[in-house]
C-alpha positions as protocol buffer text, in pm:
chain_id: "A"
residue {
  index: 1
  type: UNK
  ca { x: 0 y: 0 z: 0 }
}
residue {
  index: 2
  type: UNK
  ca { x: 117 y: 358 z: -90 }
}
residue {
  index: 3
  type: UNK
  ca { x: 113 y: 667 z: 76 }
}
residue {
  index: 4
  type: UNK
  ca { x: -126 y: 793 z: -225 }
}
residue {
  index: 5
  type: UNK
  ca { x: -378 y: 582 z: -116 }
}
residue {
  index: 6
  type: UNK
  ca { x: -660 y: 717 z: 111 }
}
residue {
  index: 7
  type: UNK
  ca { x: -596 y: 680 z: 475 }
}
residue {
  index: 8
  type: UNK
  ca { x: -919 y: 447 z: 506 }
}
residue {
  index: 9
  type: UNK
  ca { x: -704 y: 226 z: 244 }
}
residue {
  index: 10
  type: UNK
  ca { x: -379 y: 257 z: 423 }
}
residue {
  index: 11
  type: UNK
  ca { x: -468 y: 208 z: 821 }
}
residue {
  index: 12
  type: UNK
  ca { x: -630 y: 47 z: 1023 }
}
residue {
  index: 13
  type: UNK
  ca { x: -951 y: 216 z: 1213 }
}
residue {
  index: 14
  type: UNK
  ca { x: -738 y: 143 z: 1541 }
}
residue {
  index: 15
  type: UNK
  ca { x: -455 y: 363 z: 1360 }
}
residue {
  index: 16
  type: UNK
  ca { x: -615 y: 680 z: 1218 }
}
residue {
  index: 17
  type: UNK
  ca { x: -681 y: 1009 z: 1451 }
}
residue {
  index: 18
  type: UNK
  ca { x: -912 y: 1153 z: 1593 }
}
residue {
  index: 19
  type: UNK
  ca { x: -990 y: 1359 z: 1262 }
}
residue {
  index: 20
  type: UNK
  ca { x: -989 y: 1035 z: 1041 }
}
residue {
  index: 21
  type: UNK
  ca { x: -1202 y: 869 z: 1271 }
}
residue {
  index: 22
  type: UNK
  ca { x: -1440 y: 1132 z: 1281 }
}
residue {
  index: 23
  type: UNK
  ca { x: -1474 y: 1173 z: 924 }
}
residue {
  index: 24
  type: UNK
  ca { x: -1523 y: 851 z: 876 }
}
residue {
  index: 25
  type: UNK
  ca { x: -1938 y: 886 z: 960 }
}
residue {
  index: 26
  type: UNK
  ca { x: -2086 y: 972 z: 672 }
}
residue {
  index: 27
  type: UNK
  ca { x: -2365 y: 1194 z: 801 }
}
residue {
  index: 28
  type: UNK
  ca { x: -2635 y: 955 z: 708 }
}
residue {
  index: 29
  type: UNK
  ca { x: -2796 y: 977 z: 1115 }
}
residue {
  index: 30
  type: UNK
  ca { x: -2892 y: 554 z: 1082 }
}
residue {
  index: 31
  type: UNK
  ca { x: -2735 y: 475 z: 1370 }
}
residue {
  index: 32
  type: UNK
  ca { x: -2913 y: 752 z: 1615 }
}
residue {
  index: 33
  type: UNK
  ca { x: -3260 y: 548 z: 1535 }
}
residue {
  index: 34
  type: UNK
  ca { x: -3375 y: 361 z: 1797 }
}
residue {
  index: 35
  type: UNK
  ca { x: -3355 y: 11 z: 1781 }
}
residue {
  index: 36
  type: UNK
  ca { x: -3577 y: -257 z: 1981 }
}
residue {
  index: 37
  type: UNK
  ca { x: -3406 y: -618 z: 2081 }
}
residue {
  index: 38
  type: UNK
  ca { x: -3595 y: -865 z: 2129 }
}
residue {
  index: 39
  type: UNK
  ca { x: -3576 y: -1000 z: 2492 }
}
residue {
  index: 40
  type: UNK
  ca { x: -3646 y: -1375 z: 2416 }
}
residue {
  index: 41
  type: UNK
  ca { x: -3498 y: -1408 z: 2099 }
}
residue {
  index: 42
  type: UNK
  ca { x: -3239 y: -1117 z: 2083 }
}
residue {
  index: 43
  type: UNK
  ca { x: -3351 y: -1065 z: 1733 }
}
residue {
  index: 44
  type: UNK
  ca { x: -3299 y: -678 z: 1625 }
}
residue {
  index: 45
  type: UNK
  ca { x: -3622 y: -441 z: 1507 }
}
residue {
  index: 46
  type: UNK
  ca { x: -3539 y: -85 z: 1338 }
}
residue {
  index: 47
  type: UNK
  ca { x: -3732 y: 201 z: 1378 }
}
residue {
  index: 48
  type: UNK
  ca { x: -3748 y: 556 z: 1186 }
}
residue {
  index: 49
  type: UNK
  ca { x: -3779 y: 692 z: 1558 }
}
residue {
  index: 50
  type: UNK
  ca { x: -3454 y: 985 z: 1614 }
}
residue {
  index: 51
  type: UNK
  ca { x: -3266 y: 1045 z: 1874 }
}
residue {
  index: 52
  type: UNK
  ca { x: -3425 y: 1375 z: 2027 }
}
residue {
  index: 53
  type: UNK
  ca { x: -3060 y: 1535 z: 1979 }
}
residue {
  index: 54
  type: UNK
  ca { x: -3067 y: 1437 z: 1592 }
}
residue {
  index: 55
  type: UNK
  ca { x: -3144 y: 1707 z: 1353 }
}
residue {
  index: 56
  type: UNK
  ca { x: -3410 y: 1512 z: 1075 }
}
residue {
  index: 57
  type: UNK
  ca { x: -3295 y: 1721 z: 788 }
}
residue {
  index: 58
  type: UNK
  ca { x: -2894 y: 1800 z: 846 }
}
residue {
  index: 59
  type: UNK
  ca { x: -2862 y: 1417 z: 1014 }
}
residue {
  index: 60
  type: UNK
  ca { x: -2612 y: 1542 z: 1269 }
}
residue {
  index: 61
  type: UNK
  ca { x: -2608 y: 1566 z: 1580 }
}
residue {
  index: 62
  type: UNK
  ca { x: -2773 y: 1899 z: 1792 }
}
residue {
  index: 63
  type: UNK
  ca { x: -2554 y: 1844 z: 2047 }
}
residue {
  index: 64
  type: UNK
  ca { x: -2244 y: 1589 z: 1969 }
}
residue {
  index: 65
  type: UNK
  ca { x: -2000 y: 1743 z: 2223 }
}
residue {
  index: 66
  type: UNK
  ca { x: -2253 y: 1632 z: 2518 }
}
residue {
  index: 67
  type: UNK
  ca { x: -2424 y: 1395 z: 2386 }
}
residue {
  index: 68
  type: UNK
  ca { x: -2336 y: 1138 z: 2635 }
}
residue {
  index: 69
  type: UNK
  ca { x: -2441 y: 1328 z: 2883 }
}
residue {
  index: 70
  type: UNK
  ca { x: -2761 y: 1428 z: 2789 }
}
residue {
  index: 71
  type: UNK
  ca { x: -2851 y: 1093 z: 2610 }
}
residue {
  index: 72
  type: UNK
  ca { x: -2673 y: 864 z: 2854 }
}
residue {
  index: 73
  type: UNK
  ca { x: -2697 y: 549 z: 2652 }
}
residue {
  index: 74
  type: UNK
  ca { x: -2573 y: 741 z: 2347 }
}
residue {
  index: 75
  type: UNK
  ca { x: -2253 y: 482 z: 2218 }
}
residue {
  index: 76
  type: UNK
  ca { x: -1964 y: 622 z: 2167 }
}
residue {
  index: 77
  type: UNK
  ca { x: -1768 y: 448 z: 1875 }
}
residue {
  index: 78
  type: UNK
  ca { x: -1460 y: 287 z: 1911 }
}
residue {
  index: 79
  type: UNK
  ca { x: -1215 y: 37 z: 1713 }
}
residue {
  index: 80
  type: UNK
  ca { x: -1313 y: -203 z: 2005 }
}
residue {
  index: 81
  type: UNK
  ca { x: -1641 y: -127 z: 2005 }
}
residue {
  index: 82
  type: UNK
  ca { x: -1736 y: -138 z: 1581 }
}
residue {
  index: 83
  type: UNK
  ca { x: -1662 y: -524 z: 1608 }
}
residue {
  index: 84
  type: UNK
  ca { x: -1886 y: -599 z: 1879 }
}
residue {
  index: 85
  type: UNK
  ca { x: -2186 y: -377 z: 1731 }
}
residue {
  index: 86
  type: UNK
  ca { x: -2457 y: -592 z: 1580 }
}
residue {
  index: 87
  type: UNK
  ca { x: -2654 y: -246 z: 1515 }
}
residue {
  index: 88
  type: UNK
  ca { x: -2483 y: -28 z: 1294 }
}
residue {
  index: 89
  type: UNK
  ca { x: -2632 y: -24 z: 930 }
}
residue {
  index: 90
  type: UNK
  ca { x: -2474 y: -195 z: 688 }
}
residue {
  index: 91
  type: UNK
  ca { x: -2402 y: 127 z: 498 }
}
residue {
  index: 92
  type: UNK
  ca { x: -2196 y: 199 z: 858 }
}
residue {
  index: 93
  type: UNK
  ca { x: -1817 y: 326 z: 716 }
}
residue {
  index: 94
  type: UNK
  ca { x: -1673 y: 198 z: 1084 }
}
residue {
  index: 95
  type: UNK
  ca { x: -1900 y: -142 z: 1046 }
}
residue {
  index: 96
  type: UNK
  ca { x: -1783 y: -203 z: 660 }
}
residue {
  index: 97
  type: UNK
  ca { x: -1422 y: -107 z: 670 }
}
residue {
  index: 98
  type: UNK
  ca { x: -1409 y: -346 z: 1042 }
}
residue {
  index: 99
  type: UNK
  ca { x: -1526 y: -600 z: 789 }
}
residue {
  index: 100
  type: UNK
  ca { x: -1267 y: -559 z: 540 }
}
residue {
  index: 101
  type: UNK
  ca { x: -1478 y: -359 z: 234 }
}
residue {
  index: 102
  type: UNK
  ca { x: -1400 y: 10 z: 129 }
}
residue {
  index: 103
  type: UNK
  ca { x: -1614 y: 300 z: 118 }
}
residue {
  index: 104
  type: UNK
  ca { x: -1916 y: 271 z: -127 }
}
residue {
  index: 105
  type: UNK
  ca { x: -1951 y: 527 z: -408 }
}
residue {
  index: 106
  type: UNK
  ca { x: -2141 y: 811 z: -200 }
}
residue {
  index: 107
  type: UNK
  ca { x: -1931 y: 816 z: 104 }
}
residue {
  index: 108
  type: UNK
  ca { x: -1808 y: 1223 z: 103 }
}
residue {
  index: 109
  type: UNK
  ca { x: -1499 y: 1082 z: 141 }
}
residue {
  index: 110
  type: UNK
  ca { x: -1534 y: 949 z: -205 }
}
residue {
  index: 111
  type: UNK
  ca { x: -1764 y: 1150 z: -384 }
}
residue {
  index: 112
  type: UNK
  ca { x: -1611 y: 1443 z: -249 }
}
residue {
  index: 113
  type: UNK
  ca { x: -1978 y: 1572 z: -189 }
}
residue {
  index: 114
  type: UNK
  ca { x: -2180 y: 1559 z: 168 }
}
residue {
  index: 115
  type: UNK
  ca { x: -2525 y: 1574 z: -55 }
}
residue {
  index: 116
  type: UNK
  ca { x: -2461 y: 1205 z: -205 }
}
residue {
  index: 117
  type: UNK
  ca { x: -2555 y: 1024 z: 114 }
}
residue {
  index: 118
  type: UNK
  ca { x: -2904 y: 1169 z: 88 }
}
residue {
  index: 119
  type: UNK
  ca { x: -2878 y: 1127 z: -322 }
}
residue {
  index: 120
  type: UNK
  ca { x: -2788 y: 762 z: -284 }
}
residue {
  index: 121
  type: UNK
  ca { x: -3081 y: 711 z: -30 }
}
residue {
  index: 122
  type: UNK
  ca { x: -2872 y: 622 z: 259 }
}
residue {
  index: 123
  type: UNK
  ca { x: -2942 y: 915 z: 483 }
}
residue {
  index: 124
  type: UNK
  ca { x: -3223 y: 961 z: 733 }
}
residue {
  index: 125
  type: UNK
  ca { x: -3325 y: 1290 z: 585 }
}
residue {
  index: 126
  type: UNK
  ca { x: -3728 y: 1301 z: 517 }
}
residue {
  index: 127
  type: UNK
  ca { x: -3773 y: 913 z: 644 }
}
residue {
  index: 128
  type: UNK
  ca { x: -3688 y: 968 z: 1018 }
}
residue {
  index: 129
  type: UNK
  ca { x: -3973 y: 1074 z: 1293 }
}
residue {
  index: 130
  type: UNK
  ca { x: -3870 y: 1307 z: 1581 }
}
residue {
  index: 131
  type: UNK
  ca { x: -3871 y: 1110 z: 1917 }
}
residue {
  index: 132
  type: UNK
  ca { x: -4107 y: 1340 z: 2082 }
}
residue {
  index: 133
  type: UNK
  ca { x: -4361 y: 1328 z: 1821 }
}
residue {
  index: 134
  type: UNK
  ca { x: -4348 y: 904 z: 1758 }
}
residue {
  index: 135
  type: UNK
  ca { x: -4533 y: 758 z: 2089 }
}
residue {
  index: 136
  type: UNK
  ca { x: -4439 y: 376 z: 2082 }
}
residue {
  index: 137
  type: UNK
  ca { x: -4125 y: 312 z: 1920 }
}
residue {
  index: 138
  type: UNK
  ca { x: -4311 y: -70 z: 1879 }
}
residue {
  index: 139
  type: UNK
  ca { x: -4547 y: 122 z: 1624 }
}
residue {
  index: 140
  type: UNK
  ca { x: -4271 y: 261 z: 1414 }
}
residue {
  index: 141
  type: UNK
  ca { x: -4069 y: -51 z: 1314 }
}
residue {
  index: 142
  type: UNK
  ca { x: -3910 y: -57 z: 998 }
}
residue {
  index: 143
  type: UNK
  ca { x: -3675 y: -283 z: 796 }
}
residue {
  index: 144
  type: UNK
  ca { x: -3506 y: 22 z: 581 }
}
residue {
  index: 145
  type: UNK
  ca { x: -3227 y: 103 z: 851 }
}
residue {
  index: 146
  type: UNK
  ca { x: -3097 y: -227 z: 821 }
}
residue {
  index: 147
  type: UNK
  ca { x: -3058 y: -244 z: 460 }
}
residue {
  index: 148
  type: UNK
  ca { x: -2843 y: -118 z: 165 }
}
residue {
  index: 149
  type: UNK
  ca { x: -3097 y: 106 z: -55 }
}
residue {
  index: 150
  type: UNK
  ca { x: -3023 y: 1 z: -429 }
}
residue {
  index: 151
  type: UNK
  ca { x: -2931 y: 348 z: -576 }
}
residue {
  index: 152
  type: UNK
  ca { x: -2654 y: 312 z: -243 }
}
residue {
  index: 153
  type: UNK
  ca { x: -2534 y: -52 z: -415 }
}
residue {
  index: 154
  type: UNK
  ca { x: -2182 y: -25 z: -645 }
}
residue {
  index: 155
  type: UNK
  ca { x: -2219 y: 133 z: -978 }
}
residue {
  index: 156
  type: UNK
  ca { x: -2110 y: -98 z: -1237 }
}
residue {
  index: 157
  type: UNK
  ca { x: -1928 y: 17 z: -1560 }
}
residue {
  index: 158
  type: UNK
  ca { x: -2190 y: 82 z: -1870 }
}
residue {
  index: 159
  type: UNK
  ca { x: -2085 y: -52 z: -2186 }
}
residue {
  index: 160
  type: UNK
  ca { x: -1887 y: 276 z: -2279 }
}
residue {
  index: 161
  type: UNK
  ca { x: -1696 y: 271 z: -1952 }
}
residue {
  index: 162
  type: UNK
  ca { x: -1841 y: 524 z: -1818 }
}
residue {
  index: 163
  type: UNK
  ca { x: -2023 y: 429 z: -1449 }
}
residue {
  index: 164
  type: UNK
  ca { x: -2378 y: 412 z: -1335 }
}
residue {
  index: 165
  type: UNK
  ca { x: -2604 y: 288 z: -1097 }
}
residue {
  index: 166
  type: UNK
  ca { x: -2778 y: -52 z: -1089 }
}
């Protein structure tokens, strides 16, 4: 590997800073949905529920800096952590480089643009529901979190050479 390659090519999530690390998350606010396990079974259910300190239309966080504080079961990623998480999306930049993939297509870090996460579907932005309107999160379960949309999946190379989507 050369130093020409992006860092997310060249190191390993335990190696990059702070700043890597950070802009690593693509923006796309899955992981701030609520989730519901299962106590019997363990088996995972999505909502479209926020976080109350998730903004629905910029997907960031209101208040990142405290967030742990004010949302005390707010996880804070680590390299440690990514590999034991059975929750983040599988869009997740920590989740698929800790499996050994690179960034997809739309990732800013690839596209060079913030506005492709939303383009490519991926982003919360106009599907999430603020936590103080929703009521029961068990009324708001949905499979979308937990799945790649298809204008997210790899382009593939059109008969020109040129790319485009599936």
């Amino acid at each position: 590997m050369t130093a020409t390659q992006p860092f997310w090519r060249r190191k390993t999530l335990a190696e990059m800073s702070r700043a890597e690390w950070e802009s690593l998350c693509d923006g796309c606010g899955r992981c701030c949905l609520h989730k519901l396990r299962d106590e019997e079974t363990g088996e995972l259910a999505w909502t479209n529920v926020a976080c109350r300190l998730l903004d629905t239309q910029s997907c960031r966080c209101t208040d990142y800096a405290n967030r742990k504080a004010r949302v005390p079961d707010c996880v804070k990623l680590t390299p440690k952590k990514v590999a034991g998480i059975d929750w983040l999306p599988p869009t997740c930049a920590y989740r698929l480089l800790a499996e050994g993939q690179d960034l997809p297509w739309w990732h800013p870090l690839v596209s060079g643009d913030p506005e492709t996460v939303a383009q490519a579907g991926v982003s919360v932005r106009g599907k999430a529901i603020r936590e103080r309107e929703a009521g029961s999160l068990a009324d708001h379960i949905v499979p979308w979190p937990g799945r790649t949309p298809r204008a997210a999946r790899p382009r593939k190379p059109d008969p020109d050479g040129r790319t485009s989507t599936p």
